[in-house]
C-alpha positions in Angstrom: 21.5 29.1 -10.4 22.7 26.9 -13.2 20.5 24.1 -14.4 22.5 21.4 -16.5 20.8 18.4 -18.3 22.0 15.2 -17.6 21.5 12.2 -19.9 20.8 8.9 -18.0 20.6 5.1 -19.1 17.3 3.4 -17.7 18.1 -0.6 -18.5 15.0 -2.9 -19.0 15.0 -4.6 -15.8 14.4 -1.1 -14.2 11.4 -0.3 -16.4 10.2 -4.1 -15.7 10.4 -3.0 -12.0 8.1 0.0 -11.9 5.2 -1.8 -14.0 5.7 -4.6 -11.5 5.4 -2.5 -8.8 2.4 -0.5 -10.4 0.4 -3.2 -11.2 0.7 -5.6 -7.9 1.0 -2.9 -5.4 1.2 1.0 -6.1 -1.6 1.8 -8.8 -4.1 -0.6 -7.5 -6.3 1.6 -6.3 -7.3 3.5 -9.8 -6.6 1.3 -12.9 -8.2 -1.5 -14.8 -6.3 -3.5 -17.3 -8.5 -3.5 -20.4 -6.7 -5.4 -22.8 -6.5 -9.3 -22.7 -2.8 -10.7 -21.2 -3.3 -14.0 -21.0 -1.9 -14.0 -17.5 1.2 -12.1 -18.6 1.2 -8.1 -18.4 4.4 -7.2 -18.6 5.2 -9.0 -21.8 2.3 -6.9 -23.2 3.6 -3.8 -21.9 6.8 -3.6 -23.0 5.4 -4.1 -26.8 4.8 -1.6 -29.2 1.0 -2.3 -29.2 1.1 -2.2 -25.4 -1.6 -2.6 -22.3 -4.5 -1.0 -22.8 -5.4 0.4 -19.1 -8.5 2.8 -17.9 -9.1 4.2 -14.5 -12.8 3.0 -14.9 -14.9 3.2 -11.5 -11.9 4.6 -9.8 -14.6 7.4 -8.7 -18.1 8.4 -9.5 -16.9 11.7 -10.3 -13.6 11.1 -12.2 -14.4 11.3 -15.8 -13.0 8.0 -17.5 -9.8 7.7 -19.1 -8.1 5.1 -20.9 -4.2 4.6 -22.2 -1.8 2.6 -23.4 1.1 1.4 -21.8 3.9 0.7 -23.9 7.5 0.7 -24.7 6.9 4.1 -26.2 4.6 5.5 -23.7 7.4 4.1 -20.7 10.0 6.1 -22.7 7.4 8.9 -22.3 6.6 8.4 -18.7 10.9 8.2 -17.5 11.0 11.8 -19.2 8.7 13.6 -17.7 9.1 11.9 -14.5 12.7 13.2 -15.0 11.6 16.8 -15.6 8.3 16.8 -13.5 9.3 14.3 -10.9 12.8 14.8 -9.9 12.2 13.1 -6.2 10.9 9.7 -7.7 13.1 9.6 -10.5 16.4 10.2 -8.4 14.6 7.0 -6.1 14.9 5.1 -9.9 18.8 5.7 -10.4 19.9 5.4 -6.8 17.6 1.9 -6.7 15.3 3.1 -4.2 11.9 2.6 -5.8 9.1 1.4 -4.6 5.1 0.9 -5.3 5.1 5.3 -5.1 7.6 5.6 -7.6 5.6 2.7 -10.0 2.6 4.5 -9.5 4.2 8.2 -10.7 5.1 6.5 -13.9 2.4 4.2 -14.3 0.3 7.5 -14.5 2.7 9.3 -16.5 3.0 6.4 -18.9 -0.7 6.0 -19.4 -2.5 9.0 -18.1 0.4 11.5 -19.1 0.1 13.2 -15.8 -0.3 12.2 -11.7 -3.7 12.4 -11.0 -3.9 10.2 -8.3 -2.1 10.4 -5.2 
């Protein structure tokens, strides 16, 4: 087997998609937003200082956790959603995500793993 490394542009509209689709559909079921928007997330998020977001109350048992969403932390999540993920980030490039694919890197970004799901 040969492995070869590929190098791949992800444009800003693409990274606006999978918060989007995090936030109002695929993560829903384990995050908080902890930080205040002022009704406008994604602005926030693609900041240095980024989203502050937990996965309070998700579970009794689930030990809480809290992270930043970022510009950085998006460059972050795309990585090892690349390396890790290979399934949801092929769905990124060949424009086939949806809420799943948001919710990968949502976790990635801010958790630094999939834990939920």
């Amino acid at each position: 087997m040969i492995t070869v490394k590929v190098s791949h542009e992800v444009k800003q509209d693409d990274i606006e998609s999978l918060i989007v689709s995090a936030i109002e559909g695929g993560s829903n079921y384990w995050y908080r937003i902890e930080s205040d928007t002022k009704g406008d997330y994604l602005k926030q998020a693609l900041t240095v200082k980024g989203l502050v977001i937990s996965n309070h109350g998700v579970q009794d048992e689930d030990k809480p956790r809290e992270g930043v969403l970022s510009i950085d932390t998006a460059a972050k999540a795309l990585r090892l959603m690349a390396a890790q993920y290979p399934e949801h980030f092929q769905d990124l490039i060949n424009d086939l995500a949806d809420a799943i694919t948001g919710d990968v890197f949502l976790q990635l970004a801010v958790l630094g793993e999939v834990v939920y799901g």
